[in-house]
C-alpha positions, 0 to 999 in steps of 0.5 A, spaced: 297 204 205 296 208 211 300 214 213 304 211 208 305 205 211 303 198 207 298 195 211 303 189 214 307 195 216 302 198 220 300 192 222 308 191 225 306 198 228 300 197 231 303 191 235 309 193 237 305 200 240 300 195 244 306 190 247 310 196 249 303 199 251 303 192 256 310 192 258 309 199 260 302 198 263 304 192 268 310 196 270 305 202 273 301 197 276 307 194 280 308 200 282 301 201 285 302 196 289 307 199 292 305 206 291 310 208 285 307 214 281 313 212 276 312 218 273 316 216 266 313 209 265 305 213 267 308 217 260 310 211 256 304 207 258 299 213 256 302 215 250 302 207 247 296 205 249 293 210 246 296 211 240 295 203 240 288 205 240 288 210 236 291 206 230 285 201 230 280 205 227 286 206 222 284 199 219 280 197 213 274 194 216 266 193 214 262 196 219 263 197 226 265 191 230 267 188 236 275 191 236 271 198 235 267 198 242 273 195 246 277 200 243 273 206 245 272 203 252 279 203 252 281 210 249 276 212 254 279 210 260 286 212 258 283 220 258 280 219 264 287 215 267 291 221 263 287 226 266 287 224 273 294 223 273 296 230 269 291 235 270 289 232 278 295 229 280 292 223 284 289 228 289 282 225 292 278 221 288 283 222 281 288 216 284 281 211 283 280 214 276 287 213 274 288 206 279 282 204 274 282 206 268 290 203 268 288 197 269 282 196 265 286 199 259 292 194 261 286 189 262 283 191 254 290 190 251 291 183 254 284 181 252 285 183 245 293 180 246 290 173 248 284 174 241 289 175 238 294 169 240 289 164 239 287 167 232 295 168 230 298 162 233 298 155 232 298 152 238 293 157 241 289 156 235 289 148 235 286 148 242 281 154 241 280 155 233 274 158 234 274 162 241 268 158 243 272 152 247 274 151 253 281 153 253 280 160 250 274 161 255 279 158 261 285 162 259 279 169 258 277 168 266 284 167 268 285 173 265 280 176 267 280 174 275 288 176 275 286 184 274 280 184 278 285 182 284 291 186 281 285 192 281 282 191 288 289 192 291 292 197 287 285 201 289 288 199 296 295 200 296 296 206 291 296 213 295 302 216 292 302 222 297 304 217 303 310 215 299 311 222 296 311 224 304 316 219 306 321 220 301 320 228 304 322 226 311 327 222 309 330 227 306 331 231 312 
């Protein structure tokens, strides 16, 4: 039992927080792209992700292991993220710190997801059964290649303050 929950419940728990985390997380990455804060999705994201993080350690485990790290990397980056967003409202350098860490928590979260759909999942599980053949590593650098790239353009695109003075003229 943990938090009162059986441990398929809490299971159920930490999934569903980590997909609404990755749903959450690609839509505030979109909408770097087009220099969005989305301040409600930023909310939704930071909050899932974190707690999704959070509940990892909540798992009966033998030691520290490899999920361990990435989640400590993970909540890492989500403080930084959060802190650039609420407490430095993306001013200066805070917009990288927050482009940064959003995508590489996203980043560690789809890892996990794909770890996770070639353990659980047949068909992923009959190409790659030990994580150590080619599909699997194939399937890790595709997503790997695809956040370097989504990263190094929201690093590019992502200046809320040119939108936020765009909308303030177009107000008038």
């Amino acid at each position: 039992m943990i938090f009162g929950l059986s441990l398929s419940a809490f299971t159920t728990l930490h999934v569903i927080l980590s997909l609404i985390a990755m749903l959450a997380g690609v839509v505030v990455m979109i909408g770097m792209l087009v220099s969005l804060r989305l301040g409600f999705w930023a909310g939704l994201f930071l909050a899932t992700a974190i707690l999704a993080s959070a509940t990892g350690y909540l798992f009966p485990a033998p030691g520290l292991l490899p999920s361990h790290i990435v989640g400590a990397i993970s909540l890492l980056a989500l403080v930084i993220a959060a802190f650039a967003f609420y407490g430095g409202r993306l001013r200066g350098p805070r917009r990288w710190f927050y482009v940064v860490g959003v995508v590489l928590a996203v980043y560690l979260d789809v890892f996990v997801g794909v770890i996770q759909a070639f353990q659980k999942l047949a068909f992923f599980h009959a190409l790659a059964p030990t994580q150590t053949e080619a599909p699997f590593a194939i399937v890790q650098l595709a997503v790997l290649a695809i956040f370097l790239a989504w990263g190094f353009f929201a690093l590019r695109c992502f200046v809320p303050e040119r939108n936020a003075a765009r909308f303030a003229t177009a107000a008038h």
